[in-house]
C-alpha positions in Angstrom: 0.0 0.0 0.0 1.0 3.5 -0.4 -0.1 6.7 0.9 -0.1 9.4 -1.6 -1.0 13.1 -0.1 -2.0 16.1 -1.3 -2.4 20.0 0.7 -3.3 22.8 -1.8 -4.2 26.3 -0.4 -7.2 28.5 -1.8 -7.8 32.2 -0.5 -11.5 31.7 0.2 -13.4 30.7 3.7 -13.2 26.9 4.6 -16.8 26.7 4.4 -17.4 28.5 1.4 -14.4 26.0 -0.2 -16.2 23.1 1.4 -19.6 23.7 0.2 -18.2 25.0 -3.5 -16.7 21.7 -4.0 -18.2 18.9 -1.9 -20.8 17.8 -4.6 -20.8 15.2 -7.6 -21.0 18.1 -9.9 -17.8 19.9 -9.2 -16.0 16.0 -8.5 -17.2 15.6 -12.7 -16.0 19.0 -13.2 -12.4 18.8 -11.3 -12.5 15.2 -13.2 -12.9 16.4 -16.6 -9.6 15.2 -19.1 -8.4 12.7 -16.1 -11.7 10.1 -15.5 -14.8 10.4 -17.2 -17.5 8.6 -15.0 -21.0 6.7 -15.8 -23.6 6.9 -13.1 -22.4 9.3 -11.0 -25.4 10.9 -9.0 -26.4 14.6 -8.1 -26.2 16.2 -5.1 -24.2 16.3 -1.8 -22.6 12.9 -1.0 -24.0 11.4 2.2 -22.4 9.3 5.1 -23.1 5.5 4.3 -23.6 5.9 0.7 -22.5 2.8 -1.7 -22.4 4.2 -5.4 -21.8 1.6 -8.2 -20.5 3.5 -10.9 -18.4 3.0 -14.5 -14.8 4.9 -14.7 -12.7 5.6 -17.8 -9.3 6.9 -17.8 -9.1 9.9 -19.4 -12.7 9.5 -21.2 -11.0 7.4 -23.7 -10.0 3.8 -21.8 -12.7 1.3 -21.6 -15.0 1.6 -18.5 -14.8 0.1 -16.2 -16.9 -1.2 -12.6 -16.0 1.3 -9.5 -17.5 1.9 -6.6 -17.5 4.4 -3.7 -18.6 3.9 -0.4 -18.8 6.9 1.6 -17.4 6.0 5.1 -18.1 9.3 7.0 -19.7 12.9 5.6 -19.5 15.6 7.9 -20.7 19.3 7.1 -19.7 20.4 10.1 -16.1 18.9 10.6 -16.1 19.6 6.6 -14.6 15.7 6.6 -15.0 13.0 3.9 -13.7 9.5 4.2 -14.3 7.3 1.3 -13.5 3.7 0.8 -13.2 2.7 -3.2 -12.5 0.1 -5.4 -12.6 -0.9 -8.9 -10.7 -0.5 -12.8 -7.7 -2.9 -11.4 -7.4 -0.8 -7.8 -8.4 -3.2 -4.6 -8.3 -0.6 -2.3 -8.4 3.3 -2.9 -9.2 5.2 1.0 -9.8 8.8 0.8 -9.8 11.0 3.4 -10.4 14.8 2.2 -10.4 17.9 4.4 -11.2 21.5 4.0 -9.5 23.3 6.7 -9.4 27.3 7.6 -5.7 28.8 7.9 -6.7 32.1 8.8 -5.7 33.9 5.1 -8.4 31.1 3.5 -8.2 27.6 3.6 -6.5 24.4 2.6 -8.0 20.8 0.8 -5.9 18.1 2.5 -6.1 15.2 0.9 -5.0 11.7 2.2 -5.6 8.5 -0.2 -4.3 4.8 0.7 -3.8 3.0 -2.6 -3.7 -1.0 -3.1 -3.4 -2.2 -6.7 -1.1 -5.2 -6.4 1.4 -4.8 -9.1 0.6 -1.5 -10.4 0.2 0.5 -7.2 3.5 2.2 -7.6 1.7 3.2 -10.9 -1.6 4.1 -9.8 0.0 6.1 -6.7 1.8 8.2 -9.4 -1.7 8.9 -11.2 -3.5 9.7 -8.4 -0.5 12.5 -7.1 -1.1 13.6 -10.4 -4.3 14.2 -10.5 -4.9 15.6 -7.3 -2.4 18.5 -8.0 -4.2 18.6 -11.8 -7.9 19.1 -9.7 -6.5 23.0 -8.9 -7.4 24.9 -12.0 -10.8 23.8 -12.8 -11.3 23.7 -9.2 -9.9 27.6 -9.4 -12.0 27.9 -12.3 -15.2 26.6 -10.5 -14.2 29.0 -7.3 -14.3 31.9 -9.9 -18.2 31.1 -11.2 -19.4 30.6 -7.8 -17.9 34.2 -7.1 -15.8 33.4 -4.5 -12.6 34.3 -6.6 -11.9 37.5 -8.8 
């Protein structure tokens, strides 16, 4: 297993960053170009939700079965844990935090990653990917009118 994390600052309030980006929508938006996903719901996730989904790399590898099971959802502690799993991974945990730091506030991210063989692989995706989830996640900030 190996432990891939991610801290990325963002001059708005934590809980204006936390409800801006805690929803399926802005997860397919901060997505888009990296995995295209098949069945994703709407909304907020929820604490003890079990989403059965269909994931392509980059939009253009075949899909593939995935699924999320949302371990804990707070709104208050602004806290998700995720367990995952699917596309060749065993085990994907995510743990995701949106914290203040007095000037704005910080995502932390924290994912565990099990893929036998190709973990060292998918770890070097997934470091990827969170550091490539900034811009559109800037860009999303920006819309909402939280950025100028």
């Amino acid at each position: 297993m190996i432990t891939v994390r991610n801290t990325i600052d963002y001059p708005v309030a934590a809980d204006d960053l936390w409800e801006a980006t805690m929803a399926y929508s802005a997860l397919d938006r901060v997505m888009q170009g990296k995995v295209a996903f098949r069945g994703l719901p709407e909304g907020r996730p929820f604490q003890g939700q079990v989403i059965d989904l269909q994931v392509s790399l980059f939009g253009i590898l075949p899909w593939q079965a995935y699924r999320i099971e949302m371990v804990e959802f707070s709104e208050t502690q602004r806290l998700m844990r995720s367990s995952e799993g699917g596309a060749g991974v065993t085990a994907w945990r995510h743990t995701s935090r949106v914290v203040d730091t007095g000037s704005g506030s910080q995502i932390v991210d924290k994912i565990e990653i099990e893929a036998g063989w190709r973990t060292p692989f998918v770890a070097l995706f997934a470091k990827w990917m969170y550091r490539a989830r900034h811009k559109p996640r800037v860009a999303l900030l920006r819309e909402k009118g939280l950025l100028s």
